[in-house]
N, C-alpha and C positions, 0 to 999 in steps of 0.2 A: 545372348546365350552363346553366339558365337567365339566371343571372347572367351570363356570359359572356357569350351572346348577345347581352343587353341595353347591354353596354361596347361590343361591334361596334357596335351598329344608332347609336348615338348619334355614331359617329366616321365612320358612314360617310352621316350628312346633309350632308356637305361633299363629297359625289362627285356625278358627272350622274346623271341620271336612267336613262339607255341602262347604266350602270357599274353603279347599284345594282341592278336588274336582275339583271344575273349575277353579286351577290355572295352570294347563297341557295346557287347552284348550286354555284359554285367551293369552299363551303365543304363542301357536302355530298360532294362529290367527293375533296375533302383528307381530309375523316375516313372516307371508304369507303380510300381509298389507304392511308392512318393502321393502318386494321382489318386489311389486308389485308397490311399489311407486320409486325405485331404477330403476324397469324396464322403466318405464313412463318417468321420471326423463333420464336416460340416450340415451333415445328415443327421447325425444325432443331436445336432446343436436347435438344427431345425426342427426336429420332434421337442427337445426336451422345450426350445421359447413358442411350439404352438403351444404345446398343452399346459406351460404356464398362462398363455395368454388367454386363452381358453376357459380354464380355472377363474380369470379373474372376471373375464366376458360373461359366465354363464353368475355365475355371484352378484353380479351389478344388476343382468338381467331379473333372478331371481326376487331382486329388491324393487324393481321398477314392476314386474306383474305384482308383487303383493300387494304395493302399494296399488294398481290399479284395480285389483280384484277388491281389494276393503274400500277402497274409494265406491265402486258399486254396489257392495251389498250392504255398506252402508248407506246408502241414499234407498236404496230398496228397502230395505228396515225401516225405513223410517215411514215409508208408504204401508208399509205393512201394520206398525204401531198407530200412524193415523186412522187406517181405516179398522184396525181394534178398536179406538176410542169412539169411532163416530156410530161404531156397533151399540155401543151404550144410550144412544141416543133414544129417548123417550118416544119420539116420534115416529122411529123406525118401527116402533115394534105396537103401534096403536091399530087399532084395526077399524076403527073410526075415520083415520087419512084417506083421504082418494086419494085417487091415482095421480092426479091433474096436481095435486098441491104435494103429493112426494115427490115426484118429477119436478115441483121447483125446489124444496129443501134441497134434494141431490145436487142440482143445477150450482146452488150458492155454496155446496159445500164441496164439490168440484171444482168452481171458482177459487174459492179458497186455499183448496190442497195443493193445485197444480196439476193432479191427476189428467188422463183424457177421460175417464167415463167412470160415475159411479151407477152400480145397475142393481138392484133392490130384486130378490126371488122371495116366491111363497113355496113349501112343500106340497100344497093342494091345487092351488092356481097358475103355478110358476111364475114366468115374468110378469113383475107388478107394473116397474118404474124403471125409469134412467133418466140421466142427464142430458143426454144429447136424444131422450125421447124418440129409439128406435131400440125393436126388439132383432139383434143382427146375429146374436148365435142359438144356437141349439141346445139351450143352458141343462135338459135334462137329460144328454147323456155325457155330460163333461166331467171327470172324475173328481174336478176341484170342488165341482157343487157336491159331489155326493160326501166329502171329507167334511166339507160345514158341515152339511144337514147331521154328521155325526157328533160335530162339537166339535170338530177338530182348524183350523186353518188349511186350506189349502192354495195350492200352485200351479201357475200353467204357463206358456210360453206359446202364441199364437200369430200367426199373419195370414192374414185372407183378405176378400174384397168390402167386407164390410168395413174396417178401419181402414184399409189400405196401407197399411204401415205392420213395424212388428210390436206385439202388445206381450206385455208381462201384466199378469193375472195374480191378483190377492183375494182369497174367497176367505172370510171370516163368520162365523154364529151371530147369528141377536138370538141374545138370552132373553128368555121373558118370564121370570120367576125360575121354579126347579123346573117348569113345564118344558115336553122336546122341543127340541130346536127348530121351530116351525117357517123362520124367514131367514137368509141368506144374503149378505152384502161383500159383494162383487167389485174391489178397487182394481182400473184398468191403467198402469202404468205406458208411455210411449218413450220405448226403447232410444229410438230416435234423437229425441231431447236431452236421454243422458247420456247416450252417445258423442254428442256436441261438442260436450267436453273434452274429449280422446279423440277424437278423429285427428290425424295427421302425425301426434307424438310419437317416440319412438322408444321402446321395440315396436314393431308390429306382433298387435294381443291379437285376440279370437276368441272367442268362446261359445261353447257350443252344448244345444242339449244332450238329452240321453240319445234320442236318434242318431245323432251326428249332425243334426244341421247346424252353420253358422248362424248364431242370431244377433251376436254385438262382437264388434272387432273397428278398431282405428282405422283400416282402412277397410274402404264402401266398396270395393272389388270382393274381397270375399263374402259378403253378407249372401246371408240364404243359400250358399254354397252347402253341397254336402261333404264331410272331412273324406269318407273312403273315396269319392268324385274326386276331389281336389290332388288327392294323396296319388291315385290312380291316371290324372292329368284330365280327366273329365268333366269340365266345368257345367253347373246348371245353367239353364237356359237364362235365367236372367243376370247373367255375370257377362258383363259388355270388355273385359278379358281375361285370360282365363290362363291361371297360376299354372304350373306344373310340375311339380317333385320329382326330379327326373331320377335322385337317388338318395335316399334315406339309410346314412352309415351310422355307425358307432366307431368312435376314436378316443382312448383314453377314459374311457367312460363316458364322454360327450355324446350327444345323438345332433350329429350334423346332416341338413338337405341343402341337397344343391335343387334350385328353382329356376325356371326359364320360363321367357314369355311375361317377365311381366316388370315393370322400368318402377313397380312403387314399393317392391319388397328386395333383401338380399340376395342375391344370388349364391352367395354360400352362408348360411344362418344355423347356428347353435339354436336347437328346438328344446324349451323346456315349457310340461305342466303339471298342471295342479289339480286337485278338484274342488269344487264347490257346492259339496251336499245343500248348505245353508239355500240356495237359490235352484237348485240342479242343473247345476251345470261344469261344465270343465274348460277349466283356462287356460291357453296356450300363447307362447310367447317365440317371433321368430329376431333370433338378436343378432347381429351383423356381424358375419366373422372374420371380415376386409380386417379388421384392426390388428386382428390375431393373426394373420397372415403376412401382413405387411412385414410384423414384428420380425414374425420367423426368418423371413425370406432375406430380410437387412442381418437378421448377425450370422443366420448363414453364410450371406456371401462376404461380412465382414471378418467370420472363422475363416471362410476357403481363403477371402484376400491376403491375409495374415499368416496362416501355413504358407503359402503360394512363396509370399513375399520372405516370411525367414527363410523356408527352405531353398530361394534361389541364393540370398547370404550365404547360407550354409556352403550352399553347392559353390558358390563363389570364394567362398575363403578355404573351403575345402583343395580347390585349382590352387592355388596360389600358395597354398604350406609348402610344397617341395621347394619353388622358385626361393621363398620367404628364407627356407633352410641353408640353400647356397646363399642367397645375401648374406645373411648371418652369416657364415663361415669367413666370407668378405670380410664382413666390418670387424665380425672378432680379431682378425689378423691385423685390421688396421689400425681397429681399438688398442690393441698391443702395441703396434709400434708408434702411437700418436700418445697412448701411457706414458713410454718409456722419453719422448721428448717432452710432455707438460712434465714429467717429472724434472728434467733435465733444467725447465724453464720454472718451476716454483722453485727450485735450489738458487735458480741465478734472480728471481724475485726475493725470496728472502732476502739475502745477503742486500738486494739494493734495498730494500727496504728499512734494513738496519744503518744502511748506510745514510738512505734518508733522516731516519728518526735523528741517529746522529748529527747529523749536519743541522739539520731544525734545531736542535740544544746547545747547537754549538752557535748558530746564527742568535738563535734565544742570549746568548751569552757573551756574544757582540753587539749586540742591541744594547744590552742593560751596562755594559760597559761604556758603550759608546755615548751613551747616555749621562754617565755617570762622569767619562772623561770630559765630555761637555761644560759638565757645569763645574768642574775642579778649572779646565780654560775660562770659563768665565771667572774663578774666582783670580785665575792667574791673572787676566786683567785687569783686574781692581787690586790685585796685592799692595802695590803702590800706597795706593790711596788709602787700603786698610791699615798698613801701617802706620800713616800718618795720623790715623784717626784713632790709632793706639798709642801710636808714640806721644802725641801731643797731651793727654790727659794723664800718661804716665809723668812727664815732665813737668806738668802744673800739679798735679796731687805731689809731687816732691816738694815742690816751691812752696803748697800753702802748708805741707807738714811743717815745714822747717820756719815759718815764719808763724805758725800757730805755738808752737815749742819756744820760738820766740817771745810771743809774747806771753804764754805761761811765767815765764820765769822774769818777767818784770810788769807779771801780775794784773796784765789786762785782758781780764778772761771773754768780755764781749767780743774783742777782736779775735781772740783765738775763736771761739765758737764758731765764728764767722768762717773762718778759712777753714776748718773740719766740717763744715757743711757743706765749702766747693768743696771738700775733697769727697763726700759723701756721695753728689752729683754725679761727679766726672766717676766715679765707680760704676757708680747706675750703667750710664753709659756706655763706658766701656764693656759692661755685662750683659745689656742686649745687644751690642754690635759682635760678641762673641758668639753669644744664643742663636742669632740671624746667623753666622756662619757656620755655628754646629749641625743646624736643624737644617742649610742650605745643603750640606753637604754630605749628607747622610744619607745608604738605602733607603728607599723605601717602599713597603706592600704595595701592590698594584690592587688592591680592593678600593673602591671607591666610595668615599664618604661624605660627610656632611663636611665644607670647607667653609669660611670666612674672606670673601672675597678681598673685600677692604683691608681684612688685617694681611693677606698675602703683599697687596698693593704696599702698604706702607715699611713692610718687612722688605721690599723691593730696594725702596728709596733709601731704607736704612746704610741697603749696601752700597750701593750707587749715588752715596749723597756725596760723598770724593770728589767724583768724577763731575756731578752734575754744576759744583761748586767753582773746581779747579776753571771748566769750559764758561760758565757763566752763562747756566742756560738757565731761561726763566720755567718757571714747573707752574702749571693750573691742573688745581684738584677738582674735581666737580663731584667727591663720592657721597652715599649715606653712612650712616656711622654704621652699619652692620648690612650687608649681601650675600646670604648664603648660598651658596649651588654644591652641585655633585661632583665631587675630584678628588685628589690627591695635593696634601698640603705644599711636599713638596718638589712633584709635578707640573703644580702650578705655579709655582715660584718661578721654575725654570721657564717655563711659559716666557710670563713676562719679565723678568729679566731679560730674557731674548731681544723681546721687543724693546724694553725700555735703552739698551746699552745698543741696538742698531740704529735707534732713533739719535742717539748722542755722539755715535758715528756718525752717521750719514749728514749731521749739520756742523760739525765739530770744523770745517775749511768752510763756513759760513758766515758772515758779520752779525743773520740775525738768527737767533738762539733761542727756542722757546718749544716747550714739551706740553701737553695737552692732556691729561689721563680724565677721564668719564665713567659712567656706568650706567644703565638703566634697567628697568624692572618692568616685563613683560610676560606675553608668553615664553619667552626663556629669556635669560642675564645674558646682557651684550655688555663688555667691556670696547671701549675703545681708546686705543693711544694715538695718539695727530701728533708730526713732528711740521718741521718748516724747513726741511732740507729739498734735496732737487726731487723728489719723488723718485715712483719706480719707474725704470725701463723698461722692465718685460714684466706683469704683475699676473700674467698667467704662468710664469717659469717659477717664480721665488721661492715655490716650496717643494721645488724639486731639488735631489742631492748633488752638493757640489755645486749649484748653480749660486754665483757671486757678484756684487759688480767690488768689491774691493781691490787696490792693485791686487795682480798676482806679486806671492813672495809675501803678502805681508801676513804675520803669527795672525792675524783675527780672519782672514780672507779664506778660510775654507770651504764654506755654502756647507754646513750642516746644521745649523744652528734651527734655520725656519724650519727645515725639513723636520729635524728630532718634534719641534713643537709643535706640529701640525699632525704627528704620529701622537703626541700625548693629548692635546685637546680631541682628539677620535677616538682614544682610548677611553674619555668620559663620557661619550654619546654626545660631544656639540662640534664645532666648526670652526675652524679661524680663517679668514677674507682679505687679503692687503688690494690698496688700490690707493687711486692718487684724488688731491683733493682738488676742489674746481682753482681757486686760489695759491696752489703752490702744495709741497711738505706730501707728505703721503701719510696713508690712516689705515691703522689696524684695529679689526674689529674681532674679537673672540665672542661666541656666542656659545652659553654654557644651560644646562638644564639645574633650575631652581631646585632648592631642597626643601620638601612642603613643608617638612616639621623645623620649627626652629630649633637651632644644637645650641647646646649649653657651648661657651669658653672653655 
């Protein structure tokens, strides 16, 4: 917080002096209002999650007594209905039975019920019989006897020394025709037993007769207890310790006691009951209000933490707007003059940028020249030879006109036929050897297609058969009659020509003369050309620019030849490898990606 403070005091040396003055105050006063409003705020937060909590604590409880109040007057009912049917009994109502054999009927049907005592009254004699064959209350002034003897059922709730325990009492009629009601059957329920059940669970129940005494409750601290005793912190003598309500409020509608002195009930417990005409009695339930508390207390202090925490933000970024407003002023200034140079610097980006693009179109356009002058130098060196290999079938297709014409006209047509079929031939001939220099020597798309390996190879030799003849190099073919891969027709012409016309260099001041051309079929098409010249000398430079071993000065000795074909075998996605072979000559290997589908011619 000191921080804070120190961002104020700096922002406020630009106020008067009468101003700064009361700005100690006004702030001290903001954060008491701040405190004050965080209190309230998380005070209401507090009220509104008890009394939710509360709401749902007494609802749960609600359902845990009914369920335990029907749980008991049900089992009580049904003592009640037994000892109605055993009233029908023939034998109760004989007046022939002695005492001695009613007292065992009772006995076996007290066995039977579960009951503690069945006890058998006369109107004239009073007690006739019981089960446990002792006569232990006062049965003719006990109001439940006088409700039989009317026809009625009666009720009683009892503990003295006779049982030693506490007894619920069912007094029932034996009818004996329409005659009055002249005997009385007395079922003696032990509370105790059904107790057993609940003892320990939770809520803590209670219930208690019209007096106010406890007579059944889950825990055995309060039994026998009387409620105004209890309420008033006055325990009966036989509570071995002893509860005390030290204050019994209302909140939100709830009826909460705070209780002390005793480690088996809540100390702050939501009290709700009920009554239960059906048995007489009234049920109470003390349900634990720890849960509801808890709740309250965690999002209170997670409200107060939470105000606390924006409001130091606030107050925090609050300090910091003035300092924030001179930065600004700063950077807007610099902003501006740092504008005025990126602008300064996109105008001189541009222009290089155009200047790039250009020059990229223009290199684009010395490449494909360069390219293109390539293979016009390559056909320049075999011009020679092409001519020869035009002149010479110009000159025989003369010879055999003139001698076909000949013998036309002294009538021997097999012999003419003869020499207009060489002349037919050497046509041919001369028509693909033009073809192969049309198609060598022309654009072409840089799209890559379906090629004919083989047919590129032998369009090769077409050109290069001059030269290969004049030198007297021996040629081994090793191809299949069809290899298709992914290129340009003729791109890869120029390939190997490259190859084919370095290899007849490079053996050409050689005595032994011999070219090698190959192919194989894998995972991708490897062509290889093998010469028998002195190999490379540097076979990791060869495909760099300019790099040569031919004299310098001579028209073929430029070093671009490998380089250009090493840029187009990459342009079809494969590889070209020169190296020397173990025995002499050096080998060149092109490795090409097959074309799945087979192309039509």
């Amino acid at each position: 917080m000191e921080r804070v403070a120190w961002c104020h005091s700096d922002s406020d040396l630009d106020l008067p002096a009468n101003l700064r003055k009361n700005v100690p105050m006004t702030r001290t006063f903001a954060r008491i209002g701040f405190l004050l409003f965080v209190a309230v705020f998380s005070a209401g937060i507090w009220i509104y999650s008890f009394t939710q909590s509360l709401e749902q604590l007494e609802q749960r409880g609600q359902s845990d007594l009914a369920l335990a109040t029907d749980s008991l007057t049900s089992e009580l009912a049904s003592y009640r209905q037994l000892a109605v049917s055993l009233a029908d009994d023939p034998r109760l109502q004989s007046q022939d039975i002695t005492p001695e054999q009613l007292a065992g009927l009772l006995g076996r049907l007290t066995d039977l019920s579960g009951a503690l005592d069945l006890v058998l009254l006369d109107r004239r004699s009073g007690y006739l019989a019981s089960a446990v064959g002792q006569n232990a209350l006062d049965w003719a002034n006990m109001p439940l006897v006088a409700r039989a003897f009317q026809g009625t059922v009666g009720r009683d709730l009892i503990f003295g020394d006779a049982y030693g325990r506490r007894v619920f009492l069912y007094s029932v009629p034996v009818f004996a025709g329409e005659a009055p009601v002249q005997r009385v059957l007395v079922i003696m329920i032990d509370l105790e037993r059904v107790e057993a059940d609940f003892r320990g669970s939770n809520p803590a129940i209670l219930m208690s007769d019209d007096t106010g005494r406890i007579f059944f409750s889950n825990r055995s601290e309060l039994i026998l207890q009387s409620r105004s005793e209890f309420l008033a912190g006055n325990a009966a003598p036989v509570a071995a310790r002893t509860p005390l309500v030290i204050l019994a409020e209302r909140f939100s509608g709830h009826e909460l006691w705070s209780i002390a002195n005793e480690r088996y009930l809540p100390a702050r417990a939501i009290h709700i009951e009920t009554a239960l005409p059906v048995i007489g009695m009234r049920a109470e339930a003390l349900i634990d209000a720890r849960p509801a508390l808890t709740t309250a207390w965690l999002q209170a202090a997670f409200a107060a933490t939470a105000s606390l925490f924006f409001g130091a933000v606030i107050t925090f970024v609050g300090s910091q707007r003035r300092s924030l407003a001179l930065a600004n002023e700063v950077l807007e200034r610099r902003v501006a003059e740092r504008t005025h140079e990126l602008s300064d610097a996109n105008t001189a980006l541009r222009a290089e940028v155009a200047e790039r693009i250009e020059a990229e179109q223009a290199l684009k356009r010395t490449q494909d020249a360069l390219i293109q002058s390539e293979k016009l130098s390559a056909l320049g060196k075999m011009s020679a030879g092409i001519s020869h290999e035009l002149n010479q079938p110009l000159m025989a297709i003369q010879s055999f006109s003139d001698n076909a014409e000949t013998y036309l006209e002294r009538g021997d047509v097999k012999a003419a036929q003869s020499n207009l079929s060489r002349v037919t031939d050497l046509a041919h001939r001369m028509g693909r050897i033009i073809r192969n220099l049309r198609a060598f020597a022309r654009q072409e798309p840089e799209a890559v297609g379906a090629v004919d390996l083989v047919k590129v190879v032998r369009a090769v030799l077409d050109l290069a058969d001059t030269r290969i003849r004049q030198l007297d190099v021996g040629l081994t073919l090793d191809l299949p009659d069809a290899l298709w891969v992914q290129g340009g027709d003729v791109r890869l012409q120029q390939v190997v020509l490259n190859l084919v016309t370095n290899a007849i260099d490079a053996m050409a001041e050689l005595p032994n003369r011999h070219l090698t051309i190959s192919a194989e079929h894998g995972a991708s098409v490897r062509l290889f050309v093998r010469d028998t010249g002195p190999g490379l000398t540097e076979p990791a430079k060869i495909f760099e620019p300019f790099y040569s071993t031919k004299s310098i000065g001579e028209a073929e000795g430029v070093g671009l030849g490998l380089s250009i074909s090493y840029g187009l075998v990459q342009s079809f996605g494969g590889n070209i490898v020169g190296s020397n072979l173990p025995d002499g000559g050096a080998e060149f290997r092109v490795e090409l990606n097959p074309h799945l589908e087979e192309a039509a011619e």
